[in-house]
VEXDREN-2710 file (C-alpha; in Angstrom, 1 decimal):
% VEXDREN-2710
k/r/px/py/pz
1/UNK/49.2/54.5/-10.4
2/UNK/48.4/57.9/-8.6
3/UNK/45.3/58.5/-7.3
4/UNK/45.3/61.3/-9.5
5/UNK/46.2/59.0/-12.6
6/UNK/43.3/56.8/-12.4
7/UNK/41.0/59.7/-11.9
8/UNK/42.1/61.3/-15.3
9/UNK/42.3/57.8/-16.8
10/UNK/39.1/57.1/-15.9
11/UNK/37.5/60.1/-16.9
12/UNK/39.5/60.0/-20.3
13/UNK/38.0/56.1/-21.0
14/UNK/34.1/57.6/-19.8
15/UNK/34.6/60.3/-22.3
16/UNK/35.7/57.8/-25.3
17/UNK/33.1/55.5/-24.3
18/UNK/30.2/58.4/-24.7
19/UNK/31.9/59.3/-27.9
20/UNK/31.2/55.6/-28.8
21/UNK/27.6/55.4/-27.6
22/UNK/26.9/58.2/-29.5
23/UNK/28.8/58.8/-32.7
24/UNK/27.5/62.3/-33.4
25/UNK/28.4/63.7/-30.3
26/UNK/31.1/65.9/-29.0
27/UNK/33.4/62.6/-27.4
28/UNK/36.3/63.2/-25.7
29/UNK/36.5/67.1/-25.7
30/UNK/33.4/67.6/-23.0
31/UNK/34.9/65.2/-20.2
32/UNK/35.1/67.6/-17.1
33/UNK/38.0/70.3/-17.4
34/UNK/39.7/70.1/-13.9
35/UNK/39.6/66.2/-14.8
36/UNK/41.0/65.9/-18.1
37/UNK/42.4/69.0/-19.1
38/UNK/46.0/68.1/-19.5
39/UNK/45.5/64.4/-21.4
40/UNK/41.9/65.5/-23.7
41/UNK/43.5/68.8/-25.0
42/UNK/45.5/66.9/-27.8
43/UNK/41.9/65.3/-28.9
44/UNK/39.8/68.4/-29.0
45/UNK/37.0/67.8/-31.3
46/UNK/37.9/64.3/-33.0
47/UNK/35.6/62.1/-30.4
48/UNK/32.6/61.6/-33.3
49/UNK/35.3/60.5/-35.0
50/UNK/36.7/57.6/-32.6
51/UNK/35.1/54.8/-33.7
52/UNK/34.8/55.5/-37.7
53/UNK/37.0/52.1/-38.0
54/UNK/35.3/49.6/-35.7
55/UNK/33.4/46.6/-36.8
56/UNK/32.1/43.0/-35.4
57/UNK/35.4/41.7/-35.7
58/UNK/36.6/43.3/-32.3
59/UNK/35.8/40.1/-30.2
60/UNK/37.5/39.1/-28.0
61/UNK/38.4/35.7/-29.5
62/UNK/41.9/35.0/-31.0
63/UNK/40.5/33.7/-34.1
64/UNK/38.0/36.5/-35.3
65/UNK/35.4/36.5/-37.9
66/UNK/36.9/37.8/-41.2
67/UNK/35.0/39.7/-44.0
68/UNK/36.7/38.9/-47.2
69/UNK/37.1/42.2/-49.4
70/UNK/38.4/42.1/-52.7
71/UNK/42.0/42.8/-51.5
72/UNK/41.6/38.8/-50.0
73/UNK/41.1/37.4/-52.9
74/UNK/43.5/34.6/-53.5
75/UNK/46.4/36.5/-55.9
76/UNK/46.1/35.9/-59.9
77/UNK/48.9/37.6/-60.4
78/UNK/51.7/35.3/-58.3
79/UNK/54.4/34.6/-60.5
80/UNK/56.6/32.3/-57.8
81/UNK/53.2/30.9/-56.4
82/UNK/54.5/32.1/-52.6
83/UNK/51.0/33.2/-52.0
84/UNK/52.0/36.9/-52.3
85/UNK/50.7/38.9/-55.2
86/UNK/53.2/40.4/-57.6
87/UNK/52.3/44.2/-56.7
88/UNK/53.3/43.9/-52.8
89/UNK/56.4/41.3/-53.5
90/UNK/59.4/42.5/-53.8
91/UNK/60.6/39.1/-55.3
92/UNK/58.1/38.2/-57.2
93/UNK/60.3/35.6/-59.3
94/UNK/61.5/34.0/-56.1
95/UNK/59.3/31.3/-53.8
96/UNK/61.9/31.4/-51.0
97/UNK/61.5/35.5/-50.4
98/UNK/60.7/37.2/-48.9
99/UNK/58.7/34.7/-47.0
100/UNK/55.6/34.9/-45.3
101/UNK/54.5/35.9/-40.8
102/UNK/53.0/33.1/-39.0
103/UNK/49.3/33.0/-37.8
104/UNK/48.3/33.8/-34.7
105/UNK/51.3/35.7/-34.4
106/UNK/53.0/39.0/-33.1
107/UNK/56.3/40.3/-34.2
108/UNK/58.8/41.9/-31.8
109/UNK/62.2/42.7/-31.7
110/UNK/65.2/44.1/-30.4
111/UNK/68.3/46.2/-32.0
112/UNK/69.9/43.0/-33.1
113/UNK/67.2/40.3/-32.8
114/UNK/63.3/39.0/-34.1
115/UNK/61.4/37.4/-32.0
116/UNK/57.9/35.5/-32.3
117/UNK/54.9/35.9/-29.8
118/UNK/52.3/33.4/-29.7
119/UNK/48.7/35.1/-29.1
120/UNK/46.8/32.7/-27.3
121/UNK/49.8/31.8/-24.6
122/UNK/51.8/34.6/-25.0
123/UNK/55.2/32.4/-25.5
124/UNK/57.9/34.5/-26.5
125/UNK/60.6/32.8/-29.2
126/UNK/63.6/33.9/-30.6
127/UNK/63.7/33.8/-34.5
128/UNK/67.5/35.2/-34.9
129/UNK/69.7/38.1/-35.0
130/UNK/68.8/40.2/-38.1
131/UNK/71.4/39.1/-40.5
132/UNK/71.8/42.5/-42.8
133/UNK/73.8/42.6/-46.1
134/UNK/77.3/44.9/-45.6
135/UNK/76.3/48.5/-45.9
136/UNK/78.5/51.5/-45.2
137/UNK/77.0/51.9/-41.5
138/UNK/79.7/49.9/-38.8
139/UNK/76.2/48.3/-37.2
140/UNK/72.9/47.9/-38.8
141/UNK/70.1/48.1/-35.8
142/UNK/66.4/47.8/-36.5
143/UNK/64.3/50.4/-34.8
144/UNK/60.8/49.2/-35.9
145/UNK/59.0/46.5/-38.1
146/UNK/55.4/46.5/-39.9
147/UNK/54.0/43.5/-41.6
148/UNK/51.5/43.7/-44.5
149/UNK/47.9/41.5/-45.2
150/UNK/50.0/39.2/-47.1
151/UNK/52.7/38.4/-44.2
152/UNK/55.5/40.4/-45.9
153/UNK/57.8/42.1/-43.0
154/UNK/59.5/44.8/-43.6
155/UNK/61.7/47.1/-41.2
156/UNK/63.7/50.0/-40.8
157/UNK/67.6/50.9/-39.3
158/UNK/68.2/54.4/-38.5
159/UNK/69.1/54.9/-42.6
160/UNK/67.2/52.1/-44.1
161/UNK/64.4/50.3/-45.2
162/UNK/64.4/46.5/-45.4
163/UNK/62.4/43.3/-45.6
164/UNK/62.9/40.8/-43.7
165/UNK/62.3/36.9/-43.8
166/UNK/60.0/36.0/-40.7
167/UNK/61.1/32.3/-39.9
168/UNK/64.6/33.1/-40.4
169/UNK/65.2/37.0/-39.8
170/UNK/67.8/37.3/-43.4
171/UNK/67.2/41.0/-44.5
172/UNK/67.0/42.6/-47.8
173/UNK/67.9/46.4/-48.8
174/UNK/64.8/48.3/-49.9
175/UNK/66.1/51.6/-49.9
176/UNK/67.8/54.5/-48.5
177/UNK/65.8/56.4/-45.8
178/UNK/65.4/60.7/-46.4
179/UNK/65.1/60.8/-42.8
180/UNK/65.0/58.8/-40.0
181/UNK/62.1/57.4/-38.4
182/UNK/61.2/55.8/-35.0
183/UNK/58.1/53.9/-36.0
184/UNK/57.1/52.0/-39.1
185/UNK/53.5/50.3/-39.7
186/UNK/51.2/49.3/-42.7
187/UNK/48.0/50.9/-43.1
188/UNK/45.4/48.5/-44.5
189/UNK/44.2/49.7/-48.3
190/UNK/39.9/50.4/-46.9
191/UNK/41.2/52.0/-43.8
192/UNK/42.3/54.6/-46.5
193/UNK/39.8/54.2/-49.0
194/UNK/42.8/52.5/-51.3
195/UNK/43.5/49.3/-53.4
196/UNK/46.4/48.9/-51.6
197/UNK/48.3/48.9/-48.0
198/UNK/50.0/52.0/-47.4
199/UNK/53.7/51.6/-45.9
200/UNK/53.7/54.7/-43.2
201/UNK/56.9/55.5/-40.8
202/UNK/56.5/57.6/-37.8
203/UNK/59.1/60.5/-37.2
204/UNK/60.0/61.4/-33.8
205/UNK/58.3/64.3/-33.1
206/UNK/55.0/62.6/-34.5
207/UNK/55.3/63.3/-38.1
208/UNK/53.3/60.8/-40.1
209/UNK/54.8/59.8/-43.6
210/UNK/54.2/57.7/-46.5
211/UNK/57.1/55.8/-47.5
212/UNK/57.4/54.7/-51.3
213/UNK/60.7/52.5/-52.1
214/UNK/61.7/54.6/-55.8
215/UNK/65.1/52.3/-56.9
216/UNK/68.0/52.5/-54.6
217/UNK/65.7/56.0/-52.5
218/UNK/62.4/55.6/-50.3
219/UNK/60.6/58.7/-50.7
220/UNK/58.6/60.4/-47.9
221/UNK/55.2/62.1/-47.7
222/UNK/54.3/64.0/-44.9
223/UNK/50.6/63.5/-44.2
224/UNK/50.1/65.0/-41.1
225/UNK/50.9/64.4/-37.4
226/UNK/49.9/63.2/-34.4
227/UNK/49.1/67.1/-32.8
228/UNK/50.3/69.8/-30.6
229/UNK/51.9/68.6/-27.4
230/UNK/52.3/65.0/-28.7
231/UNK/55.6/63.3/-29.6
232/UNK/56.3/59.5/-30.8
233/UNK/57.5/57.5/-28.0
234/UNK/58.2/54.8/-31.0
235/UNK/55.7/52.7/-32.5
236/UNK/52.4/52.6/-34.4
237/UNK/49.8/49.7/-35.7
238/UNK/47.0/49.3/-37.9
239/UNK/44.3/46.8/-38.1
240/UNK/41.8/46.1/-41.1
241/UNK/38.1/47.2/-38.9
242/UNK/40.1/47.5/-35.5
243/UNK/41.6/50.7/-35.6
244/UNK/45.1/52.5/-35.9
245/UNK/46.9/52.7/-32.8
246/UNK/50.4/54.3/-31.8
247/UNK/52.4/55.3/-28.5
248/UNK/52.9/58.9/-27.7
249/UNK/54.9/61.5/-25.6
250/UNK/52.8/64.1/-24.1
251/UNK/54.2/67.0/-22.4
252/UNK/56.3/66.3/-19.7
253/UNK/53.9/63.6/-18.8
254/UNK/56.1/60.6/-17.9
255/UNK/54.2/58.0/-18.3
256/UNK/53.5/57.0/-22.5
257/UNK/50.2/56.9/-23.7
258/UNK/48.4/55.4/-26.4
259/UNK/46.1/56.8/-28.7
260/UNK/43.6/56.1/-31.5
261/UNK/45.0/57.7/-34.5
262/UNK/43.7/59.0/-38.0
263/UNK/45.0/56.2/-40.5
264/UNK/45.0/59.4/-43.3
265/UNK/47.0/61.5/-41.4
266/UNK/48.1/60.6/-38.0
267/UNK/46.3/62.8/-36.1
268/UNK/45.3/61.7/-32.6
269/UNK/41.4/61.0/-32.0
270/UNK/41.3/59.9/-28.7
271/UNK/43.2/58.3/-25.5
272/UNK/42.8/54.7/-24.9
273/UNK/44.9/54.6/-21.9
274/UNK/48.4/54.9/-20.4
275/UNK/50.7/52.6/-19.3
276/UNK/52.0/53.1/-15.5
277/UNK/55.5/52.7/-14.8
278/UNK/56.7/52.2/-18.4
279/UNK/58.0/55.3/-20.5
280/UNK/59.6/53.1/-23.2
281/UNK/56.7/51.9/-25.6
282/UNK/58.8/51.5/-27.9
283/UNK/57.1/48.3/-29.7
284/UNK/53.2/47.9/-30.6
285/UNK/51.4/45.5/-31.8
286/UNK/47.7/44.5/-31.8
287/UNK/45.2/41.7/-32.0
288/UNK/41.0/42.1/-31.7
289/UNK/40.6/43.8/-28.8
290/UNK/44.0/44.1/-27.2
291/UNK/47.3/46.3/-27.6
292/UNK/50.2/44.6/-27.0
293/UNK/53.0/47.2/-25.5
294/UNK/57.1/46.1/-25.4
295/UNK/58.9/48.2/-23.4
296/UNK/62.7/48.9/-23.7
297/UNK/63.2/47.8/-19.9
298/UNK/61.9/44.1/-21.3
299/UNK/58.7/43.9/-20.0
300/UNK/55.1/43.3/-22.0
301/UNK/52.0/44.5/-21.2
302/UNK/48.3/43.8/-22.4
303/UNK/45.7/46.7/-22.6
304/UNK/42.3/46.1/-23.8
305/UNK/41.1/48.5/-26.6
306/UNK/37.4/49.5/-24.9
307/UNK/38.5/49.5/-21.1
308/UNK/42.1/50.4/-21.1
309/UNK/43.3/48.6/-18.7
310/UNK/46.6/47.8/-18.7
311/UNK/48.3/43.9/-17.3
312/UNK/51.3/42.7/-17.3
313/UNK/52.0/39.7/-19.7
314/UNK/55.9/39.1/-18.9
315/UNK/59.0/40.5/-18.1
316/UNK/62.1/40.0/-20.1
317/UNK/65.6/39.9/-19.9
318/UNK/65.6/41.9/-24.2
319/UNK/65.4/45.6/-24.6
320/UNK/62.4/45.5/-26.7
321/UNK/62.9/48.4/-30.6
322/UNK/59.5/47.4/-32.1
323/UNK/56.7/45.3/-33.1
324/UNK/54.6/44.7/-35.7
325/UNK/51.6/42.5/-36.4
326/UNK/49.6/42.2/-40.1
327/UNK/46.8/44.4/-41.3
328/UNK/44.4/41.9/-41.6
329/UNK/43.9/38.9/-38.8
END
C-alpha cells in the first residue's frame, strides 16, 4: 500500500473508532478533510450510527457466546423433523432437503463449484460442481450465495434463484429473477426489527433489494442503496449482533473497499478498510470479528472488523463468485 493509502486508511479507522467511543458523536464525517475527503464523503453523517448492531459476541473466539432469542427456539412447527421450521423450508415434507451448512463453517464458491472453509484452520474443500436442474439458459453459473440461521443455502445465477444442498451442492429452482443481481445475503429477523430473516440481493450499482420467491417469480423491493459514488463490487453479509458488511466500488478508486452497511436499507455507515492489491471482492463472508474477502484472482484474505487490517489467508488456483456464511454463529 501507498504511503498515501495507509494515511487515508488510518485516518478513516481513527474516525470509526471515535464514532465507537462515543456513539452520539459526529463519527466518521469530522476525520480531517485533506485526509479523508475522497473515502468519508460516501459516509457523511451515519458515524453515530456505526455501531447500532454490536454486542459482546464480537470476540475474537471461533466459538462465541450466543444469546438465544425467540427466533432460536427449537422449531414446533417441523413437519420432516430436518431441524428447519416449516416457514423458512422450502421442503417442509422432505428430511433429505434442502439440507442443512456445517458449523464452524464459511461458504464460497466459484461459477461452477461450492466449496467449504473451515474457520479455525482455514482449510479450503471442495463440495461439488453445482448440479442445476435443465433450464432454458445453455450454462447455469452462480454469482453469489447467502445462508440463513437455520443453515438453508440459497443462491443466485444471473436469472435465478435457487437453494442449494450444502454437503452435496444439488440445486433447486426458487424462482425467476426481475433483474439481475451481483450479491445475495440474509439479513437476520432483530437486525430489522422482524420475526423473520430477510433474503436481500445486491444490484450492481448498489441497489439493495428484498427478494420474495411468489410461485414460479421472485419479486424485488428496492430499499435503498449503498450511496452516491458507491458501486457493488459483488458481495454482502450479515451477522445476528455483528454487523452488515458488503464490498464496494468507489469512484475510480481501484482498490475495493468494505463498508458497514444499513441492514434496512443498504446505505453505507462507515469504512472498515480496503483491501490492497485486490479489486475483485467478489465473495464475503464473516465470522466474530473478522471479514473473510475471496477475490476472483483466487486469493483469500482476513481483515479484522475493529482494526482493518487486512492478511492474507491463501492463495488459490479457483476464481472465487461468492460466499456466504449464516446469520446467526
Amino acid at each position: 500500500m501507498s504511503t498515501r493509502g495507509r494515511a487515508l486508511l488510518i485516518a478513516s479507522l481513527l474516525a470509526w473508532a471515535s464514532a465507537c467511543a462515543e456513539p452520539g458523536g459526529e463519527g466518521a464525517a469530522d476525520a480531517p478533510a485533506d485526509a479523508t475527503a475522497s473515502v468519508d464523503s460516501a459516509f457523511a453523517d451515519t458515524g453515530s450510527t456505526l455501531d447500532a448492531q454490536a454486542d459482546d459476541t464480537r470476540a475474537g473466539d471461533d466459538t462465541p457466546a450466543r444469546a438465544d432469542s425467540a427466533l432460536d427456539l427449537p422449531p414446533t412447527d417441523d413437519r420432516d423433523h430436518d431441524g428447519i421450521p416449516d416457514a423458512a423450508d422450502p421442503f417442509p415434507d422432505d428430511a433429505t432437503r434442502p439440507g442443512v451448512a456445517l458449523e464452524l463453517t464459511v461458504y464460497a464458491h466459484t461459477a461452477a463449484a461450492l466449496f467449504t472453509m473451515n474457520v479455525k484452520t482455514y482449510q479450503v474443500a471442495e463440495v461439488g460442481e453445482f448440479d442445476f436442474p435443465p433450464t432454458d439458459a445453455l450454462i447455469e453459473e452462480m454469482t453469489d450465495i447467502a445462508i440463513d440461521r437455520w443453515g438453508v443455502l440459497w443462491g443466485i445465477s444471473f436469472e435465478r434463484l435457487w437453494v442449494c444442498h450444502p454437503q452435496t451442492a444439488e440445486c433447486w429452482l426458487m424462482g425467476e429473477l426481475p433483474d439481475r443481481f451481483n450479491g445475495l445475503t440474509w439479513i437476520p429477523g432483530p437486525a430489522i426489527s422482524a420475526g423473520s430473516d430477510m433474503l436481500v440481493g445486491v444490484s450492481g450499482d448498489g441497489g439493495w433489494f428484498r427478494l420474495e420467491p411468489k410461485g414460479a417469480a421472485v419479486a424485488a423491493t428496492k430499499l435503498g442503496s449503498y450511496g452516491p459514488d458507491l458501486t457493488s463490487s459483488g458481495d454482502a453479509f450479515s451477522i445476528e449482533g455483528i454487523g452488515t458488511f458488503a464490498s464496494v466500488n468507489q469512484g475510480s478508486e481501484v482498490d475495493d473497499r468494505i463498508v458497514r452497511v444499513d441492514p434496512k436499507t443498504g446505505g453505507a455507515l462507515a469504512l472498515v478498510g480496503t483491501t490492497p492489491g485486490l479489486y475483485q471482492l467478489w465473495g464475503l463472508a464473516g465470522w466474530t470479528e473478522r471479514i473473510f474477502g475471496f477475490d476472483a484472482s483466487g486469493e483469500i484474505v482476513v481483515v479484522n472488523v475493529l482494526s482493518g487490517e487486512v492478511a492474507s489467508v491463501a492463495k488459490t488456483a479457483h476464481a472465487w463468485w461468492g460466499a456466504g456464511v449464516r446469520t446467526r454463529l
